[in-house]
ZABA-916637 format. One line per 3 residues: number of its first residue (from 1); their letters; for each residue x, y, z of N, C-alpha, C. Coordinates in Angstrom, 3 decimals, padded with zeros to 6 digits. Layout:
<rs>
NUM = A = X:Y:Z:X:Y:Z:X:Y:Z ~ ...
</rs>
This chain:
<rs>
1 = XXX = -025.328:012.501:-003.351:-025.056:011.112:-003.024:-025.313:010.914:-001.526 ~ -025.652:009.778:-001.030:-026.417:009.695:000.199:-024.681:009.289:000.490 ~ -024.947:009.216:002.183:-023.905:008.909:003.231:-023.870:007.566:003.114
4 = XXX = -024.243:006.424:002.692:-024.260:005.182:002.722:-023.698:004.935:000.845 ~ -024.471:005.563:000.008:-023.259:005.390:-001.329:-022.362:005.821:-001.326 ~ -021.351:006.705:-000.196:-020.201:007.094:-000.133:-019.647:006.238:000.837
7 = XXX = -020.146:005.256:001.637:-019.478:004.820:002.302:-019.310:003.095:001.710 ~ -020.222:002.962:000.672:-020.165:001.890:000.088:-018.540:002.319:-001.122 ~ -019.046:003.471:-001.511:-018.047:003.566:-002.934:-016.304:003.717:-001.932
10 = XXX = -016.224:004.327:-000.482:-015.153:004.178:-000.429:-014.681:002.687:-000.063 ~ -015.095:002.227:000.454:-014.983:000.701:000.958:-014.607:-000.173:-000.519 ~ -015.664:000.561:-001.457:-014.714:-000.783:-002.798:-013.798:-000.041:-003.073
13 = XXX = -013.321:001.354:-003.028:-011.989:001.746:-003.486:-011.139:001.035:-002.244 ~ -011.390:001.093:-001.274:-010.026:000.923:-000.382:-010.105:-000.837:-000.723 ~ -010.607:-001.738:-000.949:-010.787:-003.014:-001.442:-009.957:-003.235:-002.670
16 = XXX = -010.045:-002.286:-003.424:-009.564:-002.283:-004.894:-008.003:-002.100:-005.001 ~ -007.982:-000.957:-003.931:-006.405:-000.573:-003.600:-005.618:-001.990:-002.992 ~ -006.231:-002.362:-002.006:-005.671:-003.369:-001.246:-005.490:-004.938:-002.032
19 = XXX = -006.543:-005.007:-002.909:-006.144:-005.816:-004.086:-005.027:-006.021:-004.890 ~ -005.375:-004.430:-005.472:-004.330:-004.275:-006.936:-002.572:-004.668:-005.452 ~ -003.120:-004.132:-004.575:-001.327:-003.936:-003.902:-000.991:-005.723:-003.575
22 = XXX = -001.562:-006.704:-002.962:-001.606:-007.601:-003.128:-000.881:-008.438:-003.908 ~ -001.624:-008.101:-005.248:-001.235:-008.911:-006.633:000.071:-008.254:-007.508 ~ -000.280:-007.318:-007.111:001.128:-006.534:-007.718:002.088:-006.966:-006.720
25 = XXX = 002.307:-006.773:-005.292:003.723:-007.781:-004.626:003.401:-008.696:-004.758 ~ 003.001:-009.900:-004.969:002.743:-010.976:-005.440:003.512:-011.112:-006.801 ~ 003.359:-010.682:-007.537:003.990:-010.815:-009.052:005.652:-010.583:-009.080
28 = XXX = 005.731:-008.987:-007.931:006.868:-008.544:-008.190:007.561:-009.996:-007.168 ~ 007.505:-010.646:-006.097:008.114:-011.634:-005.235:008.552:-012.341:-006.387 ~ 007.222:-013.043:-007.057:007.251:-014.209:-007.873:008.626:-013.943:-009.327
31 = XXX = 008.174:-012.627:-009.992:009.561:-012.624:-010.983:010.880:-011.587:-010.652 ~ 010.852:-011.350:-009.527:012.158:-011.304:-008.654:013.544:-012.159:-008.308 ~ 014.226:-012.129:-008.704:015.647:-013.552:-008.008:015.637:-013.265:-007.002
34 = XXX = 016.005:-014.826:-006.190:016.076:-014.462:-004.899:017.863:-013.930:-004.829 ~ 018.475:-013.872:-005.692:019.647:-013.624:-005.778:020.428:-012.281:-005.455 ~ 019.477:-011.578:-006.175:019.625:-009.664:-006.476:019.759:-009.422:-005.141
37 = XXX = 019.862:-008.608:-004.366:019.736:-007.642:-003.641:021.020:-007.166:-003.456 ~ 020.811:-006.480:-001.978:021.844:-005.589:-001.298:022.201:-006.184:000.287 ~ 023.511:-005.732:000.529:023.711:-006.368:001.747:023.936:-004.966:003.439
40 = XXX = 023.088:-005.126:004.058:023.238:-004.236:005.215:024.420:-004.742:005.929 ~ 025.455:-004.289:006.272:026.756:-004.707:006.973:026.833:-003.943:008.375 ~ 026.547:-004.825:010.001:026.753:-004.153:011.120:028.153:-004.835:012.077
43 = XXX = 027.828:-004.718:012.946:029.064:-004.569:013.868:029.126:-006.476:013.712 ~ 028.293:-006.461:013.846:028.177:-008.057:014.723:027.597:-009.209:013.387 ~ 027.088:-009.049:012.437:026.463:-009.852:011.597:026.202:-008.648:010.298
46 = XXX = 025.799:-009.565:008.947:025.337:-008.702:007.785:024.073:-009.450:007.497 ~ 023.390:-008.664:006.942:021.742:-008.878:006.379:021.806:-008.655:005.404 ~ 021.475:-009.501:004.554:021.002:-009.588:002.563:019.392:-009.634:002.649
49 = XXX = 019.139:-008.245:002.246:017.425:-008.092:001.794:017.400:-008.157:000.252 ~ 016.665:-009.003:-000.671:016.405:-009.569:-001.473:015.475:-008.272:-002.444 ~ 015.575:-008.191:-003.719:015.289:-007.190:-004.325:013.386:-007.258:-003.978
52 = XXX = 013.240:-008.516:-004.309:011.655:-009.388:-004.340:010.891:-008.949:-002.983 ~ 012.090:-009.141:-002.091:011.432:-008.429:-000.909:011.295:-007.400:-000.544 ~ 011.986:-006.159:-000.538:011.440:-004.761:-000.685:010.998:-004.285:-002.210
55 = XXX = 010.626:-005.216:-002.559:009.595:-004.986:-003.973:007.572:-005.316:-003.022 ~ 007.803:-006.418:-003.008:006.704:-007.058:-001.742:006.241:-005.910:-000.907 ~ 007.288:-005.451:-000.158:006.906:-004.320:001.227:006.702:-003.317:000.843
58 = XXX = 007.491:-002.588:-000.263:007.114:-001.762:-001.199:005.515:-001.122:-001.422 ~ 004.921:-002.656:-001.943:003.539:-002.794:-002.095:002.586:-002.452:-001.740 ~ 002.885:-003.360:-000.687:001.823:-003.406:000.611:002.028:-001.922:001.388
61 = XXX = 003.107:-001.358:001.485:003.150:-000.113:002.179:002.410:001.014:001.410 ~ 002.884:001.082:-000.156:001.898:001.912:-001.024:000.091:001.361:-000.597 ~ -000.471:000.642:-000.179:-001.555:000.093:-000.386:-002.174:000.709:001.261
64 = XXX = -001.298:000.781:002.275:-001.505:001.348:003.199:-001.700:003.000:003.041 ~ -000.692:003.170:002.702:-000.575:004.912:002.460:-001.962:005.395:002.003 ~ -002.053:004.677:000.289:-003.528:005.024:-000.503:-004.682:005.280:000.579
67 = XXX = -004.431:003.574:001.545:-006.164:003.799:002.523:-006.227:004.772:003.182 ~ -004.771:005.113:004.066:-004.901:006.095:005.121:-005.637:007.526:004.252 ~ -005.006:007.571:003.197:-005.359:008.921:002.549:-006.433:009.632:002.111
70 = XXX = -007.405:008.139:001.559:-008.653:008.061:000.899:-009.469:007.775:002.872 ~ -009.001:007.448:003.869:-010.005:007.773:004.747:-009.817:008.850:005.280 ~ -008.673:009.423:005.559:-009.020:010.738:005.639:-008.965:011.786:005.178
73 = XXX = -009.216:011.991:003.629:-010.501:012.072:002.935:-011.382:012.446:003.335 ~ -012.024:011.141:003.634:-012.944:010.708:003.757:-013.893:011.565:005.519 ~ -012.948:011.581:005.918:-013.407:012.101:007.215:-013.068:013.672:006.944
76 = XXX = -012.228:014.313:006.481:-012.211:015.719:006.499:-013.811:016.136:005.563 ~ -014.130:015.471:004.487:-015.321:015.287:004.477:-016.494:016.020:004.705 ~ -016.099:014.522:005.896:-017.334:014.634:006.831:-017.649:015.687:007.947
79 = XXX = -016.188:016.350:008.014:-016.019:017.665:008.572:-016.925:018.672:008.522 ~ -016.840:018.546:006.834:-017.424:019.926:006.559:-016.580:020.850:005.254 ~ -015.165:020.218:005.619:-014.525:020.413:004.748:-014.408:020.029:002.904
82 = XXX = -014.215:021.227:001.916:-015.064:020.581:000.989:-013.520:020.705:000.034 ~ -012.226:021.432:000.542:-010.973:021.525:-000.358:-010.506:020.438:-000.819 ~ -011.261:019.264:-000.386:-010.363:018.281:-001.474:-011.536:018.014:-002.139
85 = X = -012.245:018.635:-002.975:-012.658:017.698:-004.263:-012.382:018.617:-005.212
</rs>
């Protein structure tokens, strides 16, 4: 495979990832209550984070992780290195 169909095929995976993560927190926000969650209790004030919302961040953080992983990958690679396939 040439250096340009690998750099095309990772680009629609990391596209694909960043998609699916997208629509998937998207869905989970949307049939989430804003009701559910948990409450952080500090000295001075309390914080209610919403189930919908670390469902959301959840997401998007899995969608980060995937890219970082698949680029470097992607660059050990290009190293020379051949233990990840």
């Amino acid at each position: 495979m040439t250096v340009m169909a690998q750099t095309l095929q990772l680009a629609f995976r990391i596209a694909f990832v960043w998609t699916a993560g997208f629509l998937i927190a998207a869905a989970v926000s949307a049939l989430m209550p804003a009701q559910l969650g948990f409450t952080l209790y500090g000295k001075q004030a309390t914080l209610f984070v919403p189930f919908s919302r670390m469902g959301f961040w959840t997401c998007i953080l899995a969608a980060v992780i995937v890219t970082a992983l698949v680029v470097v990958r992607a660059m050990a690679a290009d190293l020379g290195l051949n233990t990840f396939r």
